[in-house]
C-alpha positions in Angstrom: -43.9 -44.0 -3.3 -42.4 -47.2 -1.8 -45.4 -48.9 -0.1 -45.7 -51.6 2.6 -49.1 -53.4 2.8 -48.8 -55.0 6.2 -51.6 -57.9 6.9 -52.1 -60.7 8.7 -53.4 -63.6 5.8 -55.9 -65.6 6.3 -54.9 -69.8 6.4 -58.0 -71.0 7.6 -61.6 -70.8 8.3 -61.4 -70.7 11.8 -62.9 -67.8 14.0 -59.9 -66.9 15.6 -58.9 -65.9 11.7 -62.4 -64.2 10.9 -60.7 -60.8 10.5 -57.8 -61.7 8.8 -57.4 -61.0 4.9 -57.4 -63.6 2.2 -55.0 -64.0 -0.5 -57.6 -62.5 -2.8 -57.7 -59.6 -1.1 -54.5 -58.9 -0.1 -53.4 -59.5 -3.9 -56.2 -57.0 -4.8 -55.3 -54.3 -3.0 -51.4 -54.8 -3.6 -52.6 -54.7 -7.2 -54.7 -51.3 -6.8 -51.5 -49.9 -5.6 -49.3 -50.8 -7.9 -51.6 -49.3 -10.7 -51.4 -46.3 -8.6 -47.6 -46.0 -9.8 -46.6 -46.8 -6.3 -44.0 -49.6 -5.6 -45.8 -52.0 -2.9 -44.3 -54.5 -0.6 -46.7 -57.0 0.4 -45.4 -57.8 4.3 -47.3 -60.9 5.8 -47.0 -59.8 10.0 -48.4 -63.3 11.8 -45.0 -64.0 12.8 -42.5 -62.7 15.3 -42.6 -58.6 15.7 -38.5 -58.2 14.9 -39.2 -60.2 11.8 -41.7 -57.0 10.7 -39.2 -54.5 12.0 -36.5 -56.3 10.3 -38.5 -55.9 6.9 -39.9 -53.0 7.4 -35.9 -51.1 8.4 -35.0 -53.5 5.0 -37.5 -52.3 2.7 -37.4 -48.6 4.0 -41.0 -47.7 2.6 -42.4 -44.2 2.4 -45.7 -45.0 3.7 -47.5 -48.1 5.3 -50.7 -49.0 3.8 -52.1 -51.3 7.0 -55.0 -53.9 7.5 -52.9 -56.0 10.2 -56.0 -56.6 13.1 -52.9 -58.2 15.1 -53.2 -61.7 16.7 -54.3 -61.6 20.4 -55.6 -59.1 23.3 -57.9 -56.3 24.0 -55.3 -54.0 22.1 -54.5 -56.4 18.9 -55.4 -53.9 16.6 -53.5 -51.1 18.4 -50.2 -53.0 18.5 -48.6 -52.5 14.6 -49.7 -49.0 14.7 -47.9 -48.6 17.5 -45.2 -49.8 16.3 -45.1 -48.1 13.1 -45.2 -45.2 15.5 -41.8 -45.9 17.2 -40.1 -47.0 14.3 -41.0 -43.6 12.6 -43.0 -44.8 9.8 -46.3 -43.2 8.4 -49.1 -45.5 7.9 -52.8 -45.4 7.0 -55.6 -45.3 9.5 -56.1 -44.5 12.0 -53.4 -44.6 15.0 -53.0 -46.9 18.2 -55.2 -45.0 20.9 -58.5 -44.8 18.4 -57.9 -48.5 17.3 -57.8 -49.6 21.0 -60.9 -47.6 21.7 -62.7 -48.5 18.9 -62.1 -52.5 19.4 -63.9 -52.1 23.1 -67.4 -51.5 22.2 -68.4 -50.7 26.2 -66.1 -47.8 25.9 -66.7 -46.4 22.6 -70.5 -46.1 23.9 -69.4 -44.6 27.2 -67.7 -41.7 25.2 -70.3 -41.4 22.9 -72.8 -40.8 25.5 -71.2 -37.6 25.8 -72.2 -36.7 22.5 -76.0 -37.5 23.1 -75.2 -40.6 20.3 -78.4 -42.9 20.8 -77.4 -46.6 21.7 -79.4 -49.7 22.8 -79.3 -50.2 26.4 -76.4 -52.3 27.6 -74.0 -53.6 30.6 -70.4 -54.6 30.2 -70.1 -58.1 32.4 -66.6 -59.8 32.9 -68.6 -61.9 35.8 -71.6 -63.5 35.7 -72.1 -61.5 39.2 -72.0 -58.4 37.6 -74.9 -59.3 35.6 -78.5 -57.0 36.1 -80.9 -58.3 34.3 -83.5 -56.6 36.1 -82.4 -53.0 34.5 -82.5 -54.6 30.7 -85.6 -54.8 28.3 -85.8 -58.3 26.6 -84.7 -59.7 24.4 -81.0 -59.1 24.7 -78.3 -59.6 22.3 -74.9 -61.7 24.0 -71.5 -60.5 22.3 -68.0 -60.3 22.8 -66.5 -57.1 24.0 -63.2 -56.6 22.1 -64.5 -58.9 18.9 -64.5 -57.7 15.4 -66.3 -59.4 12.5 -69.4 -60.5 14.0 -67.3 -63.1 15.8 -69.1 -64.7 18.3 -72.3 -63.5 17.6 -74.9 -66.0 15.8 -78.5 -66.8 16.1 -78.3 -68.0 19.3 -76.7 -65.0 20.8 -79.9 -63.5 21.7 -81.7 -64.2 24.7 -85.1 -64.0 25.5 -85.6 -64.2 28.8 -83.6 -63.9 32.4 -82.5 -68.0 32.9 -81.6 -68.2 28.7 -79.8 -65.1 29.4 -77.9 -66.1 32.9 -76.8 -69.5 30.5 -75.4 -67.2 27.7 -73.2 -64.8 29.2 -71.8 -67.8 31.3 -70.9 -69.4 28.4 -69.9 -66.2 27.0 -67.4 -65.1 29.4 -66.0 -69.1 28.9 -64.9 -68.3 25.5 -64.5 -64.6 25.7 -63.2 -64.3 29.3 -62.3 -60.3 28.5 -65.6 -59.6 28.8 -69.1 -59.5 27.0 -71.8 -56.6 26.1 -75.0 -57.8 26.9 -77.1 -55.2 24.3 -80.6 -55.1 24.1 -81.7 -56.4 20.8 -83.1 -53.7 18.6 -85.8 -55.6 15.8 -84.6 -53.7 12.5 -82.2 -53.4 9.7 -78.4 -53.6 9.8 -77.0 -50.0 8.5 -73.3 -49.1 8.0 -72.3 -45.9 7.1 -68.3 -46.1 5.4 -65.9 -42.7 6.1 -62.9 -41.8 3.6 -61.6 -38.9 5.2 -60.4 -37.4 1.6 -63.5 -37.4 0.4 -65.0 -34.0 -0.2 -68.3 -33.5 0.6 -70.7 -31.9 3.4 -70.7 -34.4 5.5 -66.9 -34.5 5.6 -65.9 -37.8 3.9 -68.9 -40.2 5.5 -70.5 -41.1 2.9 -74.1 -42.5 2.2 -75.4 -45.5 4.2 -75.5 -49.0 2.7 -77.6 -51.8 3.8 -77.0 -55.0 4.2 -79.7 -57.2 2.3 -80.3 -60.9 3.3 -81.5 -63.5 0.2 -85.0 -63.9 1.6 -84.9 -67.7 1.2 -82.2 -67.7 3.8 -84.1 -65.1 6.3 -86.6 -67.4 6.5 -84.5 -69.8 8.1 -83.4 -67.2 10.4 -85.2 -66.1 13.7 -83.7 -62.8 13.8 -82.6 -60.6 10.6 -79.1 -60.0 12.2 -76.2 -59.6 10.0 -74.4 -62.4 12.3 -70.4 -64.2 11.6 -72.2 -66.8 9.8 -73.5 -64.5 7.3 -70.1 -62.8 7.6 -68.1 -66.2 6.8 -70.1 -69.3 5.8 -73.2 -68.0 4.1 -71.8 -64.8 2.7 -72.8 -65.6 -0.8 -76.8 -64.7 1.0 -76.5 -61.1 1.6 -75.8 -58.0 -1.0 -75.3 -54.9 -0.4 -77.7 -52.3 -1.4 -76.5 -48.9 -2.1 -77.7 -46.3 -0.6 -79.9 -47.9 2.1 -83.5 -48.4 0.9 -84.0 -45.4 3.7 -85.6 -41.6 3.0 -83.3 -38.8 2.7 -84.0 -37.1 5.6 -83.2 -40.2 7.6 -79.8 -41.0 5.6 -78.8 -37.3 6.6 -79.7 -37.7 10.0 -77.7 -40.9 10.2 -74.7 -39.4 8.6 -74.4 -36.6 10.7 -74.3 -39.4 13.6 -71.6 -41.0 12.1 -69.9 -37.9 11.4 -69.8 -37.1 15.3 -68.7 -40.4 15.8 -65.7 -40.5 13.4 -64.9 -36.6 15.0 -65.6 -37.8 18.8 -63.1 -40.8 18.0 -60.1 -38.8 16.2 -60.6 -41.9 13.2 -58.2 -41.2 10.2 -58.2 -41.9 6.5 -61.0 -44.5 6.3 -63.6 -46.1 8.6 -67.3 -47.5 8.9 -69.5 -47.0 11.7 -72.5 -49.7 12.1 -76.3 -48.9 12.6 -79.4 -50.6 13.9 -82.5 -49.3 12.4 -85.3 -50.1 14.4 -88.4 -50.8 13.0 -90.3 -47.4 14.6 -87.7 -46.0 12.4 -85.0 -45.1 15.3 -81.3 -45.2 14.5 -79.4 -46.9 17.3 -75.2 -46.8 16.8 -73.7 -50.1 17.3 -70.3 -50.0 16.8 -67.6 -48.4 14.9 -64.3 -50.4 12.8 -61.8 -48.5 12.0 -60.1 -50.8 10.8 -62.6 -51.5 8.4 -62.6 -54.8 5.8 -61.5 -53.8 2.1 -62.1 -57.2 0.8 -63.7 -56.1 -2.8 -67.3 -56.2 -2.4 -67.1 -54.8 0.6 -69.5 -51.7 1.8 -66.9 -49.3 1.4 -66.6 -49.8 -1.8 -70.0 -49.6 -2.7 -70.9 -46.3 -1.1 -67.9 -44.9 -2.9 -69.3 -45.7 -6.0 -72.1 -43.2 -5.0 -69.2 -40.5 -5.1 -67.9 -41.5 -8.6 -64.7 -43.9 -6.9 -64.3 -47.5 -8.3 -61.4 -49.9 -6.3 -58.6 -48.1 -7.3 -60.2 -44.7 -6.2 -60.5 -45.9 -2.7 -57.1 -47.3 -2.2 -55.4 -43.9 -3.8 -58.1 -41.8 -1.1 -56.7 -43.5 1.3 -53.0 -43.5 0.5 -53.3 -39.6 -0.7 -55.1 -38.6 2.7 -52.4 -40.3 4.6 -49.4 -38.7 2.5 -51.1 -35.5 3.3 -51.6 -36.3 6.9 -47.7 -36.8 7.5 -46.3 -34.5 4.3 -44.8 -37.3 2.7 -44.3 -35.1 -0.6 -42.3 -32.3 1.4 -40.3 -34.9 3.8 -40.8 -39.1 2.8 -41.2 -39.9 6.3 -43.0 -36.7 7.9 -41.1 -36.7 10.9 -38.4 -34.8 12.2 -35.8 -37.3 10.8 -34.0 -35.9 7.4 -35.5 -37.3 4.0 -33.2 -39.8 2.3 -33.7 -39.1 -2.0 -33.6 -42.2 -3.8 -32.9 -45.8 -3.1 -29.9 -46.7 -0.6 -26.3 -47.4 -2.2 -25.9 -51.1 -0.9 -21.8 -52.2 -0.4 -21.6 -55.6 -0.9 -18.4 -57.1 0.4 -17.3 -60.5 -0.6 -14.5 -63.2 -1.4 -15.4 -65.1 -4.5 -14.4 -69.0 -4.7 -12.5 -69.6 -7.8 -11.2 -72.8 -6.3 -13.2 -75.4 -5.7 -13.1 -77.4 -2.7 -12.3 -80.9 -2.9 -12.9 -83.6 -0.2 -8.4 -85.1 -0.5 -7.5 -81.6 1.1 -8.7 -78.3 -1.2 -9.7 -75.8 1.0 -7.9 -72.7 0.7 -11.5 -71.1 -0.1 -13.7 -73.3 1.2 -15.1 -70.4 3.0 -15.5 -68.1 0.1 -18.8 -67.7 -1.7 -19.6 -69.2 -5.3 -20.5 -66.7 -8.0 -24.3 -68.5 -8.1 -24.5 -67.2 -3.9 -23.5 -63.4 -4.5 -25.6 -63.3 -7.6 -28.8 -64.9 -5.3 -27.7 -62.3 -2.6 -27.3 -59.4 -4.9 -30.8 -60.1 -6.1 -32.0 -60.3 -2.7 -30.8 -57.0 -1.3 -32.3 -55.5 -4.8 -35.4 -56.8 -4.3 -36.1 -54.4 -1.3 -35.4 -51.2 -3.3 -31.6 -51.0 -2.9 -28.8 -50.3 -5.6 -26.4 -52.8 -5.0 -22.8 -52.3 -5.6 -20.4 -54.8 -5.8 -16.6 -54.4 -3.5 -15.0 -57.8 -3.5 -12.4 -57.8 -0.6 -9.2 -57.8 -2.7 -6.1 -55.4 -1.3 -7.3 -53.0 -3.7 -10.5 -52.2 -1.4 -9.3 -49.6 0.5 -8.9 -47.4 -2.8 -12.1 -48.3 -4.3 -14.0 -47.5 -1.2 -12.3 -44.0 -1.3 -13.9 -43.4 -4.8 -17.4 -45.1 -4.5 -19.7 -43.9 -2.1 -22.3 -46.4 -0.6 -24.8 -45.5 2.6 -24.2 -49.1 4.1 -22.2 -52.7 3.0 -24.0 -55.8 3.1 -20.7 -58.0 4.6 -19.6 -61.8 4.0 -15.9 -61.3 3.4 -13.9 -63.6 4.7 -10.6 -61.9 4.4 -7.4 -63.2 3.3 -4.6 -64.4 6.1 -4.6 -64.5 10.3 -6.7 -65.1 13.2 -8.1 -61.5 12.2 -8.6 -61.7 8.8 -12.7 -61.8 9.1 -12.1 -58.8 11.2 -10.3 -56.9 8.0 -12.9 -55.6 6.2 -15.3 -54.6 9.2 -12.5 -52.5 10.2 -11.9 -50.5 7.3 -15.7 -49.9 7.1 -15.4 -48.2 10.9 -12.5 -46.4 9.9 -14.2 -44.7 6.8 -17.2 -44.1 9.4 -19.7 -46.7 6.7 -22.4 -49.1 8.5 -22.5 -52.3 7.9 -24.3 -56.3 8.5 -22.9 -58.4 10.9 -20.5 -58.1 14.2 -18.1 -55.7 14.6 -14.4 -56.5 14.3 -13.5 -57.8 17.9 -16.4 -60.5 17.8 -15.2 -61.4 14.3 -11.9 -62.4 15.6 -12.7 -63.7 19.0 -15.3 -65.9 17.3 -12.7 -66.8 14.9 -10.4 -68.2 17.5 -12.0 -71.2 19.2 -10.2 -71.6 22.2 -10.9 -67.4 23.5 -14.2 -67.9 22.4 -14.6 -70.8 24.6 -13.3 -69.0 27.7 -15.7 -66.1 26.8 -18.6 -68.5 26.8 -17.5 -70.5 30.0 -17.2 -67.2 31.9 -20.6 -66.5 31.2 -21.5 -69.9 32.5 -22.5 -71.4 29.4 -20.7 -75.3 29.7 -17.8 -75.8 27.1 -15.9 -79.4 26.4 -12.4 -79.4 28.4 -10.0 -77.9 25.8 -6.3 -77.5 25.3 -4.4 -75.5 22.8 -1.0 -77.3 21.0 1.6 -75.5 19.2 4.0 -78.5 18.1 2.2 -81.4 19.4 4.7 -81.8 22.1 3.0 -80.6 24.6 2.2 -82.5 28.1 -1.4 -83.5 27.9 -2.9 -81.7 30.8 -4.8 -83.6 33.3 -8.1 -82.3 32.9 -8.9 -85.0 30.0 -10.2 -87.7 31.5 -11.1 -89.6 28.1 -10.9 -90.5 25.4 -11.6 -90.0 22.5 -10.5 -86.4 22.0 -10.8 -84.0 19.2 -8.4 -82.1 17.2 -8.9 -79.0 15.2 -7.6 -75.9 14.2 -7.9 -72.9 16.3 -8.9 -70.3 13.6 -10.6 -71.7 10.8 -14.2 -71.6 9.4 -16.4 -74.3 7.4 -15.4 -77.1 9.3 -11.5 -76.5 7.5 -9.4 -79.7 9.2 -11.9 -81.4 10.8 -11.6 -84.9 9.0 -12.4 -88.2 10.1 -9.1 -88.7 12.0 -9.5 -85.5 13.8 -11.5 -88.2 16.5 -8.5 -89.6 18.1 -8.6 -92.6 20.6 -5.2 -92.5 22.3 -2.4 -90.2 22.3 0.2 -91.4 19.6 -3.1 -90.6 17.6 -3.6 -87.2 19.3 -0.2 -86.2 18.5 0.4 -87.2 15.2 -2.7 -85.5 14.4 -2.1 -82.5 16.3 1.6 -82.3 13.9 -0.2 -82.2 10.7 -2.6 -79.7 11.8 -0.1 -77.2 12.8 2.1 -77.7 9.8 -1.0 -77.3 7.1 -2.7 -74.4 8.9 0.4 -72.7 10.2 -1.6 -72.2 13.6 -2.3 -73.8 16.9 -4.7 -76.7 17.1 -7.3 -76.8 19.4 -7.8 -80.2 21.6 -11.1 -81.2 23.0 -13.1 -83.1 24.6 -15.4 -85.5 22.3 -19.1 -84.9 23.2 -21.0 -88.0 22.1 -24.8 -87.6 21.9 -26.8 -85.1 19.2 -25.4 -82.1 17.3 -27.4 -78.7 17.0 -26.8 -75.7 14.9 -28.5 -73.0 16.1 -29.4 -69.8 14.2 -30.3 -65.8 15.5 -31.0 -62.5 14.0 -30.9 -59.3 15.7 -28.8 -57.3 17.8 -29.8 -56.3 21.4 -32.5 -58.9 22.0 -31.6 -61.3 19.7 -34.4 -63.4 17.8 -33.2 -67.5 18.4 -34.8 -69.6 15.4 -35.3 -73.0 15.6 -32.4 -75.3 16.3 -31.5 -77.5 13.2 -30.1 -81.0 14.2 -27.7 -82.6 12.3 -28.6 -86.2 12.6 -25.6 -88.8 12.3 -27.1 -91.7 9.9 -24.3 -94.1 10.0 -24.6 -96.1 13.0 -21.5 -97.9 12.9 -19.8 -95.0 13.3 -19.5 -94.9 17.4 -17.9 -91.1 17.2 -19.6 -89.1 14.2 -18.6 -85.7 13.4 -20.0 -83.1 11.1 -16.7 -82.8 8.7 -15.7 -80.9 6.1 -16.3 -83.7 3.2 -20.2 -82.9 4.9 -20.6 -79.7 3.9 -19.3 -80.6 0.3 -22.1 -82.3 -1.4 -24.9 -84.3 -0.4 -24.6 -87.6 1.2 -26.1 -90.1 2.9 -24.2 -90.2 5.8 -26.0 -87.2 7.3 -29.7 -85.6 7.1 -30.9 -82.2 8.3 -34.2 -82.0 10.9 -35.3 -78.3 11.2 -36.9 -78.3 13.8 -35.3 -80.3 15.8 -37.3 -82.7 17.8 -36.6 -81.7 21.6 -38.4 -81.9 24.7 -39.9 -78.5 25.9 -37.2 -78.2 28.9 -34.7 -79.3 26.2 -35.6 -76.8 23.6 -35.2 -74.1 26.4 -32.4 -74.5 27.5 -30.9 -74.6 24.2 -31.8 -71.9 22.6 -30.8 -70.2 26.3 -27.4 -71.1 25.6 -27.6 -70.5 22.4 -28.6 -66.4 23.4 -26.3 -66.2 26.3 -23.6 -67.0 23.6 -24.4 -64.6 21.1 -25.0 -62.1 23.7 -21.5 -62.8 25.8 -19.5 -63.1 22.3 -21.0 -59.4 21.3 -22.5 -60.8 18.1 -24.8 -58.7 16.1 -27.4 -58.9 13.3 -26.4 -62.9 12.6 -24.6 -65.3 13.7 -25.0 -69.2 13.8 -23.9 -71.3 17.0 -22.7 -75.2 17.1 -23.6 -76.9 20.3 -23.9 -81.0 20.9 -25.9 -82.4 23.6 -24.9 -85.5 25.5 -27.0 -88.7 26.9 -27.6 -86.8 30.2 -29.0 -83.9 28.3 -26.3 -81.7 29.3 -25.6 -78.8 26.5 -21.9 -77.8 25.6 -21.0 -74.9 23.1 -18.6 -76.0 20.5 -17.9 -72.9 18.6 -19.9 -69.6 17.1 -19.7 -68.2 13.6 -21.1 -64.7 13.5 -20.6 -64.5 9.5 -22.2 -67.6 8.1 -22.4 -69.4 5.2 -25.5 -67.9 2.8 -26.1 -70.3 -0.3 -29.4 -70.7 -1.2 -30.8 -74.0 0.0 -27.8 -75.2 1.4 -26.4 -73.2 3.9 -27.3 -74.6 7.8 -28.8 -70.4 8.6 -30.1 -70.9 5.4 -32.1 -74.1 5.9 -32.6 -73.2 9.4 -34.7 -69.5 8.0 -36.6 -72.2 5.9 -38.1 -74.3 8.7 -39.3 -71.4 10.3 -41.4 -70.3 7.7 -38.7 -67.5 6.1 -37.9 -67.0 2.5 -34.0 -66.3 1.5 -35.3 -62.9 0.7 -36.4 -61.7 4.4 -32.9 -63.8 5.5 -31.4 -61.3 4.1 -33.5 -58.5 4.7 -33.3 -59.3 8.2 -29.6 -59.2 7.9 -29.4 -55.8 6.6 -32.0 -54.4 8.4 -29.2 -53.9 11.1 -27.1 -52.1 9.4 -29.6 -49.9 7.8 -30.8 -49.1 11.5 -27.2 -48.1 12.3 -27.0 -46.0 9.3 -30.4 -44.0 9.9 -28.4 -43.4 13.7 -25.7 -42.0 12.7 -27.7 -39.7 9.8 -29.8 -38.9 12.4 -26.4 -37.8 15.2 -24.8 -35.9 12.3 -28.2 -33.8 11.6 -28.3 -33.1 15.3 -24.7 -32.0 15.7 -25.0 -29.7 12.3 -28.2 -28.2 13.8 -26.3 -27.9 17.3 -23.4 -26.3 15.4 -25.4 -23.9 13.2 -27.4 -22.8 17.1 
């Protein structure tokens, strides 16, 4: 099976990252997997949610083997599930309504009261008003609510007495402000009793309790034998595990039966462990129940499995099996009503190779094609999730070749050949022959292509555009709007910064129209004239489709200050130089960065871009933001490229670039699978 082992990684040793897995673990378990025969994805999910669905759609897995715990909120550990669910993906564990029960401990006990499942006494406070210390028996035990981990609960967690107790939930509620369970504190031994739902035996799949042992050195420097976060985090190298619990076998099957009704009562799937306090009279009290349970090697799981003949790997493969089985993966991959797709996906991949290399003097007939080194890194990308790739360079000859080689979706970057429409070429054969691909569809291409209509798009949608002109001949009466100088001159259709040279910055209007001549003649088309915007340049990338993700804006910062009216020209994007450096991120003011990036989405939004695009906007010394132009199929090399670069200082390999990328397309292509089952099954009614 194609696995995805979704997690959130563990950078530092700060509480808020207590639950997290480390690279040790995470590595572990992807290894496990992999020795199971399975092909495993290792998906870091800190980050934004459309950058998990965008690798998730890319890498297309058959199951989801999950330990995300999620970042923030009283349903953190609910939310991937969740959204596994509505992408249509099968997963491990168990699903978003037991994980958000199970993370609020007042809850879980207020269900399992209905069971007649013993528990210390308690209260739920989310104000110290609430607070009735009069009904409790001391001491009491202070902890977080909707906290895994032992977060927040150390040594001085316990109170003994009414005013240490008023003092603790205060400051409690301070740092916990969801609320706190004030729990009366049970003197005994910490008990957890791990659950692997595959697991065949009478107690269906909870298997024997383990006990957590503390070096006795270190209890003695501890008040009260509680298995607390620093034992969990700092001081973990002090406690064992003993397995099974140093506890008589009529009491180990009395607790397992608990935990059984427990792991029933709460609907918990796959895997699991349910926490006991044994009190000193010999009373088992249930504390709490994870199920979403650590699987750092060592861990108790592990070690009660052993009891049942199943080492690491074991485990892992219980729980990947019992999910398979769960959602039929064998008889349908995804286990849902959507048909099964048999193999890897046929990948397109549509390109215009650079033979011709572009030269600073005036050699750009392909400056916007793509070197051999780019496809190959792209080829290799789009592999690396699981995807034949087959290669369709845009020559004349592709009509013909797509009528004889049959791919499920095209990875575009052709540029095309000739015309204000020529980006627009390729996408439109791919609608014609009904195939989904990456990028915009053809009207953005060519809108986006022509400056001067994208412009007016833009304006009318209230996003602030220099004052432009278009010339034919040079000729042309100037029109009144200009006010100053300098202007610019371009021309009106082409990519890569094609014709924008030092003397496109004109300062009067013999200038201008000389200019405005040779543009014409070279690129047979109109040139555009605009305003010059002094101030700072921005490039600003996006990914995704109906609510686009904006990444952080990349300035291009102007070195040279004795140039009064820098551009970003085509010699730039050449070869290094020192006349211009890259800052991603940019460094803006809050209100700045804002309003950039909304400019930068109303753009991509009002042009009809999809999947990618990159947007060119300069700022002047008032702060006010003007939109210069919008390239919805940009460039892709490997370290180079401004999306490129941009992906890099947000924390994204070129891999997931182009994963995200594709991920559109693949989403379109599941659609219309999914449209054409319907209509067979409507048909065949």
């Amino acid at each position: 099976m194609r696995i995805a082992l979704t997690h959130n990684l563990r950078l530092s040793d700060s509480e808020e990252e207590a639950e997290f897995d480390t690279e040790e673990t995470v590595n572990a378990l992807a290894s496990a997997i992999e020795r199971l025969g399975h092909r495993v994805e290792k998906m870091e999910v800190s980050g934004p949610a459309s950058r998990t669905v965008a690798r998730l759609e890319a890498f297309s897995p058959d199951l989801i083997f999950n330990t995300a715990e999620g970042r923030r909120g009283r349903f953190r550990e609910a939310f991937f599930p969740a959204l596994f669910d509505e992408l249509g993906f099968p997963y491990t564990g168990s699903d978003a309504y037991a994980l958000a029960v199970t993370l609020d401990k007042q809850l879980t006990k207020l269900i399992l009261r209905e069971e007649h499942v013993r528990t210390p006494g308690w209260q739920f406070i989310e104000k110290p008003s609430e607070l009735k210390p009069e009904e409790l028996h001391f001491p009491v035990i202070v902890k977080p609510n909707f906290e895994g981990s032992s977060k927040g609960i150390t040594q001085d967690s316990v109170a003994e007495n009414v005013d240490e107790l008023k003092k603790k939930v205060a400051g409690a509620l301070e740092k916990y402000p969801a609320g706190v369970l004030v729990e009366e504190y049970i003197a005994g031994r910490d008990l957890t009793v791990p659950f692997l739902e595959s697991v065949d035996n009478e107690f269906d799949g909870v298997l024997a309790p383990v006990e957590y042992v503390i070096d006795p050195a270190h209890a003695k420097k501890r008040k009260y034998a509680i298995y607390d976060y620093e034992l969990k985090t700092v001081s973990d190298d002090a406690v064992t595990v003993r397995a099974p619990a140093k506890i008589t076998s009529d009491m180990a099957e009395r607790i397992r039966k608990m935990a059984r009704t427990v792991i029933k009562k709460l609907d918990c799937k796959d895997l699991g462990r349910v926490d006991f306090r044994l009190s000193d009279a010999g009373v088992p009290y249930f504390l709490e129940i994870n199920a979403l349970p650590s699987l750092q090697p060592g861990a108790g799981i592990f070690a009660a499995a052993e009891l049942e003949g199943l080492h690491f790997d074991g485990v892992i493969d219980a729980v990947i099996q019992n999910a398979a089985r769960r959602y039929k993966i064998k008889d349908k991959p995804r286990g849902l009503s959507k048909p099964a797709r048999r193999g890897p996906l046929k990948v397109g991949f549509t390109f215009n190779v650079k033979r011709i290399k572009p030269t600073a003097d005036g050699e750009d007939r392909e400056a916007e094609y793509d070197s051999p080194s780019t496809l190959q890194a792209i080829r290799e990308a789009i592999a690396s999730h699981g995807h034949e790739v087959v290669d369709l360079e845009a020559t004349p000859e592709l009509p013909m070749v797509l009528a004889t080689t049959p791919v499920d979706v095209v990875f575009n970057i052709a540029e095309g050949f000739r015309g204000r429409n020529r980006e627009s070429q390729v996408p439109a054969l791919l609608e014609l022959l009904d195939i989904p691909y990456t990028g915009s569809d053809p009207a953005t291409l060519s809108l986006a292509l022509d400056k001067a209509l994208a412009k007016k798009v833009v304006r009318a949608a209230g996003i602030e555009t220099p004052v432009f002109q278009l010339m034919t001949t040079g000729r042309e009466r100037l029109e009144k709007q200009f006010t100053r100088w300098p202007l610019m001159v371009k021309p009106v259709a082409e990519g890569s910064s094609k014709g924008v040279i030092s003397k496109s910055v004109c300062h009067n209007e013999a200038e201008l129209r000389e200019v405005v001549k040779e543009m014409v003649e070279r690129y047979q088309q109109p040139a555009l004239v605009e305003e010059y915007i002094g101030g700072r340049e921005f490039t600003v990338g996006l990914l995704g489709e109906r609510r686009p993700e904006v990444l952080p804006p990349m300035e291009i910062v102007f070195t040279d200050k004795t140039d009064k009216t820098p551009i970003y020209k085509f010699e730039d994007k050449l070869e290094e130089n020192d006349r211009i450096r890259y800052e991603v991120p940019a460094k803006l003011e809050p209100g700045q960065l804002d309003r950039l990036k909304a400019a930068a989405r109303g753009a991509f939004m009002s042009l009809g871009c999809r999947d990618v695009a990159r947007i060119d906007f300069r700022m002047d010394e008032a702060g006010r933001i003007y939109f210069i132009e919008c390239n919805p199929l940009p460039g892709l090399t490997p370290g180079w490229s401004d999306l490129v670069l941009i992906a890099q200082g947000d924390g994204m390999d070129y891999r997931t670039l182009i994963g995200e990328i594709l991920s559109g397309a693949i989403g379109r292509y599941k659609e219309r699978r999914s449209k054409r089952r319907d209509a067979a099954e409507s048909d065949a009614a």
